[in-house]
C-alpha positions in Angstrom: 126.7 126.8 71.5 129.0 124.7 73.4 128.2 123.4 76.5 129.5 120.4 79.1 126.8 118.3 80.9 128.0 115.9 83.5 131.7 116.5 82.5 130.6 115.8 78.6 131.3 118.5 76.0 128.4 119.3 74.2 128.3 121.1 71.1 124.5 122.2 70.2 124.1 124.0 66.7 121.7 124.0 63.8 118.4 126.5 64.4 118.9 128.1 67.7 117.5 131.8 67.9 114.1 131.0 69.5 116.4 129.9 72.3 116.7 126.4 72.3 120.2 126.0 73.5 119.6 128.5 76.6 115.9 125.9 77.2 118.8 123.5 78.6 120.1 125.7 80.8 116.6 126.8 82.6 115.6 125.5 85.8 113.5 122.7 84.7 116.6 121.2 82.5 119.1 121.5 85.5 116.4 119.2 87.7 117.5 116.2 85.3 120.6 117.4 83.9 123.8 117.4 86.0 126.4 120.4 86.2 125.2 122.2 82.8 128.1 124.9 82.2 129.7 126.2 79.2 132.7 124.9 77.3 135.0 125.3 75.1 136.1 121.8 75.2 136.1 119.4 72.4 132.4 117.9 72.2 132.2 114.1 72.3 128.2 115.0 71.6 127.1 116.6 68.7 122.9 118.0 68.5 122.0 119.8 65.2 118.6 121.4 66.5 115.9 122.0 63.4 112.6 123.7 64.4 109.7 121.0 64.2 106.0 121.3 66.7 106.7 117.9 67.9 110.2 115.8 69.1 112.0 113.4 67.2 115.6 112.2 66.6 115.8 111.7 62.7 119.4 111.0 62.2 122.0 109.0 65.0 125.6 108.4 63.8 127.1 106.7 67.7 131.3 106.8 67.7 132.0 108.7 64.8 135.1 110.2 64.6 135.3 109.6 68.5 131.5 111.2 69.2 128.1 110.7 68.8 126.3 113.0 66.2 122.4 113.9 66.6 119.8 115.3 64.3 117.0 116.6 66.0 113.2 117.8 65.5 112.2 119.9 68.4 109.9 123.0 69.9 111.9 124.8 72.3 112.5 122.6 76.1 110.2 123.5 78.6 108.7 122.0 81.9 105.1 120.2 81.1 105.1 121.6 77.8 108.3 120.1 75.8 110.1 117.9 78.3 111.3 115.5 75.4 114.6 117.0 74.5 115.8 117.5 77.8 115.7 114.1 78.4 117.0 112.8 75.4 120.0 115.2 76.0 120.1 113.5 79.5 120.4 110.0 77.6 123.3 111.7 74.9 125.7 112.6 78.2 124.7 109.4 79.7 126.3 107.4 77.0 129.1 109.5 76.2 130.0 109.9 80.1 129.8 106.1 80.3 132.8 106.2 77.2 134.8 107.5 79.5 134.3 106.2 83.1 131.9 108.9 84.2 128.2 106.8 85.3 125.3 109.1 85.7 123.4 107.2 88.2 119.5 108.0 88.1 117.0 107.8 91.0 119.8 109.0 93.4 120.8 111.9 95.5 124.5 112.5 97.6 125.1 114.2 100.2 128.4 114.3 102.7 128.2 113.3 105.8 129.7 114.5 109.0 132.4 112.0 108.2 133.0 114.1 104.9 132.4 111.3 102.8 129.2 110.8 100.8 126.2 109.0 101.5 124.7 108.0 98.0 120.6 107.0 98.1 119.3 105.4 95.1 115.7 104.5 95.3 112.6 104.2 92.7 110.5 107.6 92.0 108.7 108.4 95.4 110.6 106.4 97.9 112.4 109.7 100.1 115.2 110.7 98.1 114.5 114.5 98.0 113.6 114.0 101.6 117.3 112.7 102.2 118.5 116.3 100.5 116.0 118.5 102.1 117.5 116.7 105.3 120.7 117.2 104.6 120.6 120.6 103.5 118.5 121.6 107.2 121.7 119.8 108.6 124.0 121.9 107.0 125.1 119.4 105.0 126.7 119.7 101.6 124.2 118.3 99.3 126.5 117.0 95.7 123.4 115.9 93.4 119.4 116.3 93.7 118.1 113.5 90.9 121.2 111.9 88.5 124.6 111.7 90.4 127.8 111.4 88.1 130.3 108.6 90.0 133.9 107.4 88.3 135.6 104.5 89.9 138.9 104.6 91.3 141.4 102.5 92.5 139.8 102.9 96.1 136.0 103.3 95.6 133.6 105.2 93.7 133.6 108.8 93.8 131.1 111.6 93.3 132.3 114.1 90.4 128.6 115.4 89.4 125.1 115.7 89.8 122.3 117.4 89.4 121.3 121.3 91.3 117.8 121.5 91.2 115.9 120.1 94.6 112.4 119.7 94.4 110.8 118.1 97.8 107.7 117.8 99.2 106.4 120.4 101.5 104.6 118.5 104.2 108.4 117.9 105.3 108.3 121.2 107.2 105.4 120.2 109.6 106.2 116.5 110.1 109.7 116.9 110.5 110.0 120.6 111.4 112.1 121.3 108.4 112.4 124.8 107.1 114.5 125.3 104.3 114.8 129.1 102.3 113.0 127.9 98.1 113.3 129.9 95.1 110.4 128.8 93.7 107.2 126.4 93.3 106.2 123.8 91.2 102.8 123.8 89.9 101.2 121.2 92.1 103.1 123.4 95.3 106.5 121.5 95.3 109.5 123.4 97.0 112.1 124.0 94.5 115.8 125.4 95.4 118.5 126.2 93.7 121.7 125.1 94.4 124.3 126.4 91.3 125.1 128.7 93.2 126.8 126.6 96.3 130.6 127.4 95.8 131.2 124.4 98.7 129.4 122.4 96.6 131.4 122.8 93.1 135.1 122.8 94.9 133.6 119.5 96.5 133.0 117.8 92.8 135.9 119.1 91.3 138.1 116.9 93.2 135.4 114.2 93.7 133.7 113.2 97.3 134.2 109.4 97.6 131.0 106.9 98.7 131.2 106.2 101.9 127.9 104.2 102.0 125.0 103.5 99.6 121.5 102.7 100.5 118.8 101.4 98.4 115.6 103.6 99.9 112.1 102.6 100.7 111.0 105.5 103.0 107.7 106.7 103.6 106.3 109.6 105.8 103.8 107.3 107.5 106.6 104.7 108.9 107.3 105.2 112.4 110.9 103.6 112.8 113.9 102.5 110.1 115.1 99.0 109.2 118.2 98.3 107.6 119.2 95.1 105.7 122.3 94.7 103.8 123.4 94.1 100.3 126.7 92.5 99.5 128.3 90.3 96.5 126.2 89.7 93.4 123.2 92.0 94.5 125.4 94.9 94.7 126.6 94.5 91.4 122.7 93.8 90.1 121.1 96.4 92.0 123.6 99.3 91.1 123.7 98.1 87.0 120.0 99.2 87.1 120.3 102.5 88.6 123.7 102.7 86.2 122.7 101.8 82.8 118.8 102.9 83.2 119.5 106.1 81.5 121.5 104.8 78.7 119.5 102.0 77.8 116.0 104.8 77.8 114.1 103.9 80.9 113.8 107.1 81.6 110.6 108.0 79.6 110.1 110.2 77.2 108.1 111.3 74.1 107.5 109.6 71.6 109.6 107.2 72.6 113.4 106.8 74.0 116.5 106.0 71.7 117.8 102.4 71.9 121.2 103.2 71.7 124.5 100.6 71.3 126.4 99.7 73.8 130.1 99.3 72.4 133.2 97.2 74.0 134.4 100.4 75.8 131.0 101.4 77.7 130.9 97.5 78.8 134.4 97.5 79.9 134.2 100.6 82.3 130.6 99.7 83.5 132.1 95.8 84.6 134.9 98.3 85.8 132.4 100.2 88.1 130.8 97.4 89.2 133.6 95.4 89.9 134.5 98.4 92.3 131.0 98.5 93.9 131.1 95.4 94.5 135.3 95.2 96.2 134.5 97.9 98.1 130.9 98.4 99.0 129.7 94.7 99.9 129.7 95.9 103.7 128.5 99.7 103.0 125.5 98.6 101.3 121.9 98.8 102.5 118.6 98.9 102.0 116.5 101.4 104.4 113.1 101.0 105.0 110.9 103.4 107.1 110.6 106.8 108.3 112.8 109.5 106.3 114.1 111.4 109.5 115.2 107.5 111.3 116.3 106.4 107.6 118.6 109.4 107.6 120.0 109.7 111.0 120.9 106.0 110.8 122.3 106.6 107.6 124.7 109.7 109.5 125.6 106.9 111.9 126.4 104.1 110.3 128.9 106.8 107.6 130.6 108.5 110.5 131.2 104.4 111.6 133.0 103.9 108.2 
């Protein structure tokens, strides 16, 4: 099966009829993986999938013949049961995208603002990112990615051109905010979940890319009362965004039994100094980090985008 994740042609082959290759187009996969589709493209990532009870990676060949080639162990994906491969897939299109300009951001949501350019929020697990989309969405607002963004640099900033569909957010949001927001589905400890694949807005949006119009660093909390905002410029723009950049490349994102270390060659290191040159030219005044309630975060967030 072929198939493109984050603008990366996959190509997924080996031992397949127990539906492995379909496990990474479920729900659960599409919460970490960004814009899975299928393609007829030429894959720049190669999985041969063997059946085996528990995940491994046996065999890495990185840059051959212009992709990376993967040998795999692996029960079929599932959520709570066989996470492993997703995120190891989400760690494959990570450093192939990076190849060729495209940097999945994790920890980070966008969404467009009433200015119609994007507000991106990065921010560590549990700091109001899905809280930001569940926002946004009550707003009306086009919401581009729900967990691991996709952003190229361009002459004139840093665009949007991916992200994940999946929302899962809290729902305590509906009675301290008064948020009410249709969900397809739950989680198993009562999570919201919608579904966004099917926002037609939202994919003419990313095919021509939304550009940043503001970034903030979040640290938001329901028990805040008020928002603080303190900005980022120079050298901490460019340290604070190579984390949220390279994290999934480089396997912080954890995963069982334990994530690749995977090289880094001259071209990936060329386009990240690329996108973090831009960052830094353009977003050294449209930096911030929030603190404080998610609804004053946000709001002040709109504000200070429809500013810009």
């Amino acid at each position: 099966m072929n198939l493109r994740i984050g603008g990366v042609p996959f190509s997924i082959k080996g031992e397949l009829d127990d539906g492995f290759s379909e496990g990474l187009k479920g729900l659960f996969a599409r919460r970490y993986l960004p814009d899975v589709e299928e393609s007829s493209g030429e894959p720049r990532v190669v999985v041969e999938r063997f059946k085996g009870s528990e995940f491994r990676v046996f065999s890495a060949a990185y840059d051959h013949l212009g992709r990376d080639e993967y040998k795999i162990e692996s029960e079929v994906p599932s959520a709570y049961g066989n996470e492993a491969p997703v995120f190891f897939t989400l760690q494959a299109a990570a450093r192939a995208g990076a190849k060729e300009g495209r940097m999945f951001i994790t920890d980070s949501v966008g969404v467009v603002s009433p200015s119609g350019k994007a507000v991106l929020f990065v921010g560590y697990p549990h700091t109001g990112k899905s809280t930001m989309s569940a926002l946004a969405l009550a707003s009306g607002m086009p919401v581009l990615s729900t967990e691991n963004t996709v952003v190229e640099a361009r002459e004139d900033g840093l665009y949007i051109v991916g992200g994940t569909n999946v929302l899962v957010y809290d729902p305590r949001i509906e009675g301290i905010y008064g948020v009410k927001l249709p969900y397809d589905a739950e989680t198993r400890s009562g999570y919201r979940i919608k579904d966004l694949e099917g926002d037609s807005e939202r994919r003419k949006l990313l095919k021509r890319g939304v550009k940043i119009g503001l970034i903030i660093v979040l640290h938001a909390a329901f028990n805040c009362m008020e928002a603080s905002f303190s900005r980022i410029s120079g050298r901490k723009v460019r340290k604070t965004l190579w984390y949220f950049s390279t994290a999934l490349i480089k396997g912080l994102d954890y995963y069982e039994p334990m994530p690749l270390h995977v090289p880094v060659n001259e071209e990936m290191n060329n386009n990240l100094r690329n996108f973090l040159h831009t960052a830094s030219e353009h977003y050294s005044d449209k930096m911030f980090e929030a603190f404080g309630n998610h609804r004053a975060v946000f709001d002040r967030a709109m504000e200070i985008a429809t500013s810009l």
